[in-house]
C-alpha positions in Angstrom: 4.4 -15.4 -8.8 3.7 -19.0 -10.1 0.7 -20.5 -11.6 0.7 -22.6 -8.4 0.5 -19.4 -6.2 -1.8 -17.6 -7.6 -4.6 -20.3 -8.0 -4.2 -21.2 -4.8 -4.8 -17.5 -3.8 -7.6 -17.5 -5.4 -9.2 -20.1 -3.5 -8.4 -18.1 -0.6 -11.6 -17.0 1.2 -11.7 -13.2 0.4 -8.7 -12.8 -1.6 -10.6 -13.5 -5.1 -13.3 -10.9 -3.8 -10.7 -8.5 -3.0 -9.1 -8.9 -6.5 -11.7 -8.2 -8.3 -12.5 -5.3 -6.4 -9.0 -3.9 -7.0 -8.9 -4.4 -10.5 -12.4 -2.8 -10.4 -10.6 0.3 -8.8 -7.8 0.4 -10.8 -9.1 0.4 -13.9 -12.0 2.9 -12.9 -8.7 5.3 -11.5 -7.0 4.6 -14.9 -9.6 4.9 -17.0 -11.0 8.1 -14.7 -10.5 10.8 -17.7 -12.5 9.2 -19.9 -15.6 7.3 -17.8 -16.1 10.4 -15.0 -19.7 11.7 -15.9 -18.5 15.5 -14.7 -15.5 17.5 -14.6 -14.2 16.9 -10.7 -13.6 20.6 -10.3 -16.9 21.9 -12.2 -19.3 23.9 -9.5 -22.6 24.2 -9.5 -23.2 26.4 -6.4 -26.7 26.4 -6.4 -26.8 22.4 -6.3 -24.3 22.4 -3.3 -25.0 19.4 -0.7 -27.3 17.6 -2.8 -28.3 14.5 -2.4 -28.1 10.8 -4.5 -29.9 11.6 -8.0 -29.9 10.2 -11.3 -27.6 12.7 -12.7 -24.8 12.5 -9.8 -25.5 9.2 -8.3 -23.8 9.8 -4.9 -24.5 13.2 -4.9 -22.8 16.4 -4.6 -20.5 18.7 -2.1 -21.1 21.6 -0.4 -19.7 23.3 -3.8 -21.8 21.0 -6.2 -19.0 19.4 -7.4 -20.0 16.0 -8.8 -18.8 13.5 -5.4 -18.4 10.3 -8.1 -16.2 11.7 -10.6 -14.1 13.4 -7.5 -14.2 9.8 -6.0 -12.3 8.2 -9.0 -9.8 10.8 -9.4 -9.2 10.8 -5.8 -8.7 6.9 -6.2 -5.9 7.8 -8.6 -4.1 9.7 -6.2 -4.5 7.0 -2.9 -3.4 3.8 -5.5 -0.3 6.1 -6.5 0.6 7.0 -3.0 0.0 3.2 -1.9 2.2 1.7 -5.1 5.4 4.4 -4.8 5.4 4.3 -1.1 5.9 0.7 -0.9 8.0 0.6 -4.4 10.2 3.3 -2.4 10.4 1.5 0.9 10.9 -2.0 -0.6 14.1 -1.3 -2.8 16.0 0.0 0.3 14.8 -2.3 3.1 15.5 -5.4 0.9 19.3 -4.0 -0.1 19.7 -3.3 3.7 18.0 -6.2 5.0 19.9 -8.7 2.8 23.3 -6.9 3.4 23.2 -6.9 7.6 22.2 -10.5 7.3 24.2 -12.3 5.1 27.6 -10.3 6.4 26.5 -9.5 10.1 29.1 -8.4 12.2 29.7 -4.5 12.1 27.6 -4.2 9.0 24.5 -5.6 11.0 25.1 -3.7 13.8 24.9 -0.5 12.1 22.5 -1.2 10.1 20.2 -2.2 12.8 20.9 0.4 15.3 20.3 3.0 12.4 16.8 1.2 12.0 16.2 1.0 15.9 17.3 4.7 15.8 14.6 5.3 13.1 11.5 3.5 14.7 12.1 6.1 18.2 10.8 8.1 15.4 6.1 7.8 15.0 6.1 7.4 11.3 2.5 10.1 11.0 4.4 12.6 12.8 6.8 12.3 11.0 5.3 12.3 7.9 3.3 15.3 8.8 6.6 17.0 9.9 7.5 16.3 6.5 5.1 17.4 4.3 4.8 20.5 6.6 8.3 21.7 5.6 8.3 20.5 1.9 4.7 21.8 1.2 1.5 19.5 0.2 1.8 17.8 -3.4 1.8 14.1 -4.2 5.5 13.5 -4.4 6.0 15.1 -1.0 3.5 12.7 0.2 4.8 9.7 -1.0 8.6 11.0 0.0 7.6 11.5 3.8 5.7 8.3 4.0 8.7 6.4 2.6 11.0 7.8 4.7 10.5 5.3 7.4 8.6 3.0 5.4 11.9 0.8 4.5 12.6 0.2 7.8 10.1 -2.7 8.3 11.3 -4.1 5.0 14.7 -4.0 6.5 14.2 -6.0 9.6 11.8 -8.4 7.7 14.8 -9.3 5.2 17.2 -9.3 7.6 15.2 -12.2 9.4 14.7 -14.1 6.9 18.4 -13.7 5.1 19.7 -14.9 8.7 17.7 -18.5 8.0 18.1 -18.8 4.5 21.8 -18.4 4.4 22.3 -21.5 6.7 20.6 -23.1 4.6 22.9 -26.4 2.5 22.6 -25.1 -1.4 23.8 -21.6 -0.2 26.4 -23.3 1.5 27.1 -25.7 -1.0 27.3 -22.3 -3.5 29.8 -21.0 -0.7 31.7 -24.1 -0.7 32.0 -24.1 -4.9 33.6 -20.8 -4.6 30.8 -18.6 -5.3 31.4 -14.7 -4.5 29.0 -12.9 -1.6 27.4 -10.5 -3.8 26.4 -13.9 -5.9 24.8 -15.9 -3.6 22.9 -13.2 -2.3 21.5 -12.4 -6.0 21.1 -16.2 -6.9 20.6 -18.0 -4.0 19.5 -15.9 -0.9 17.3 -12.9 -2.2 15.3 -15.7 -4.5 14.1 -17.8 -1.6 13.6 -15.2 1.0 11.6 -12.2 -0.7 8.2 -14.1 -0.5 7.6 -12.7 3.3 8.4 -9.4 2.0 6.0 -9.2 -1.0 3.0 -10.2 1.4 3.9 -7.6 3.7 4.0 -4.8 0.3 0.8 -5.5 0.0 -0.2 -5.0 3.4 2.0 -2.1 3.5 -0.4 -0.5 0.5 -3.6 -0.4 2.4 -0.6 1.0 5.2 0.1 3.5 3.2 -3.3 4.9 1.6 -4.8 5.3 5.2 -2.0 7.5 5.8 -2.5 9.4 2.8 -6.0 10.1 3.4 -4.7 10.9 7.0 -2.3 13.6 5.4 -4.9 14.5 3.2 -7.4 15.2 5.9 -5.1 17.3 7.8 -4.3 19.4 4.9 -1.5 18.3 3.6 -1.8 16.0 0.8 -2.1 16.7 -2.5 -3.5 20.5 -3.3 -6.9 21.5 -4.3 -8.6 21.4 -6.6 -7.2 17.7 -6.7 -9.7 15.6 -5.3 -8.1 13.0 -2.2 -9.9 10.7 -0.3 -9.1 12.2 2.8 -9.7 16.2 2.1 -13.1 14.9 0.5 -13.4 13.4 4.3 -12.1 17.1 5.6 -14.5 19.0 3.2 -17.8 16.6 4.4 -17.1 16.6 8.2 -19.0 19.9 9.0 -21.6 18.7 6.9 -22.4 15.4 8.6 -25.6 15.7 10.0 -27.1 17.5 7.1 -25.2 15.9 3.8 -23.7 12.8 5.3 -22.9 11.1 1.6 -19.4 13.8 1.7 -17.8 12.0 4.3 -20.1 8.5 3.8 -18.4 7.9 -0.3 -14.8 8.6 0.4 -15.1 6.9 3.9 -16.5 3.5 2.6 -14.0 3.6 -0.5 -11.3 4.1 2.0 -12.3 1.0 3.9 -13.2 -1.3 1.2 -9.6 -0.7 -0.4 -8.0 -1.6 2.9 -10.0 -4.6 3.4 -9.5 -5.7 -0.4 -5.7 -5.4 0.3 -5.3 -6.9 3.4 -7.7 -10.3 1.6 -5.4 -10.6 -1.0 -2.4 -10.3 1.2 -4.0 -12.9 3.4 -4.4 -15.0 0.7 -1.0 -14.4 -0.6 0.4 -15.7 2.3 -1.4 -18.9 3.4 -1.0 -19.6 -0.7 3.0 -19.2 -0.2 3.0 -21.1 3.0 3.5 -24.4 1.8 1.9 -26.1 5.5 -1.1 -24.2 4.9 -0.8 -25.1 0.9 -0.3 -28.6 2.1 -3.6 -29.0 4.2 -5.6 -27.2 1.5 -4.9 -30.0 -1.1 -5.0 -32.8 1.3 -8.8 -30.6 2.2 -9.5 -30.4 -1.4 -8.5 -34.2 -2.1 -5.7 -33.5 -4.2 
């Protein structure tokens, strides 16, 4: 991403607020050994469902587990679902996108049906039908989501590979002599992948609601690993009488969502050089 990108992102309404409160996140889940006041598995039965106080500021579950330190190891496991999904579904979808649309023909055809095929498919269902078979951890998780994840990448590349390769330098590359696999590395790939990184980072907030979807239905990651979504699970029968287990993980769900889809808003009006266009003619540049 250029200098030129990025700044302008960060003009973007929301996007610099969602940022911040990503980095925020991610260095809070990195750093999550070392700054959790408690021990995310310690119990304290006697303290079960307890409220907000200044020892556990959000409280504690039904177990007395501290809910704060269990929130930030839980944000380690939702940021590594929602970065190897995506990082799994954008290496195929991009080879198989670029392939079907630069040579078409049979290729395409395959390619696309197989995808068609695929879509029949509802991506939770299968995902739980998944992780049912291969057994709750976090690589099963991330596996099943990715399984149809690509698929989107795919037809997203392909569209855009199908414009850019009419486009005169690629065939001005053609006419020079230069190989297929060449000007699809050099020429092709290079001015069609910016579509496909704003959609990876939609695809992240994608992909963390499904974890804690998983998660909630038992088959995430196992316990004692705190999850976002089993935290939701453990909290729901509890609602009316401890209402901070479901309200922490809920709200950190949502505000990691929302800070992904600002930046990838952002992202994308600072790519789209129309909308880049207006913004300096706006800003009197």
């Amino acid at each position: 991403m250029s200098s030129g990108v990025f700044n302008r992102m960060l003009r973007h309404r929301g996007a610099g607020a969602g940022l911040a409160f990503l980095g925020l996140l991610g260095a809070a889940a990195l750093l999550a050994p070392a700054i959790t006041p408690f021990d995310p598995a310690a119990q304290a039965l006697d303290a079960g469902l307890s409220g907000a106080s200044a020892a556990h500021w959000l409280g504690q579950d039904r177990l007395g587990r501290d809910i704060l330190s269990r929130l930030l190891f839980g944000g380690r496991i939702s940021l590594a679902v929602g970065l190897g999904t995506v990082a799994l579904s954008i290496v195929p979808g991009t080879v198989i996108g670029a392939l079907s649309g630069f040579f078409g023909g049979r290729i395409d055809t395959l390619f696309m049906r197989l995808c068609d095929l695929l879509l029949a498919f509802p991506g939770l269902l299968l995902a739980i039908a998944v992780t049912a078979m291969l057994g709750p951890s976090l690589p099963h998780v991330i596996f099943a989501l990715s399984a149809l994840g690509w698929v989107g990448y795919a037809r997203l590349m392909r569209g855009q590979v199908l414009k850019v390769r009419e486009m005169e330098y690629v065939q001005a590359a053609r006419a020079t002599g230069a190989k297929p696999l060449r000007l699809i590395a050099r020429h092709v790939l290079p001015n069609a992948l910016s579509p496909l990184i704003v959609e990876a980072t939609f695809g992240i907030g994608r992909a963390v609601v499904a974890e804690a979807g998983l998660s909630f239905l038992g088959l995430g990651v196992t316990p004692p690993t705190p999850s976002w979504g089993s935290m939701i699970a453990e909290g729901r029968h509890f609602l009316f009488i401890a209402p901070h287990l479901t309200l922490a993980p809920g709200i950190a769900i949502m505000l990691t969502v929302m800070a992904f889809n600002f930046v990838g808003d952002g992202l994308r009006d600072a790519m789209d050089t129309r909308t880049a266009g207006t913004t300096a003619v706006r800003d009197g540049r």
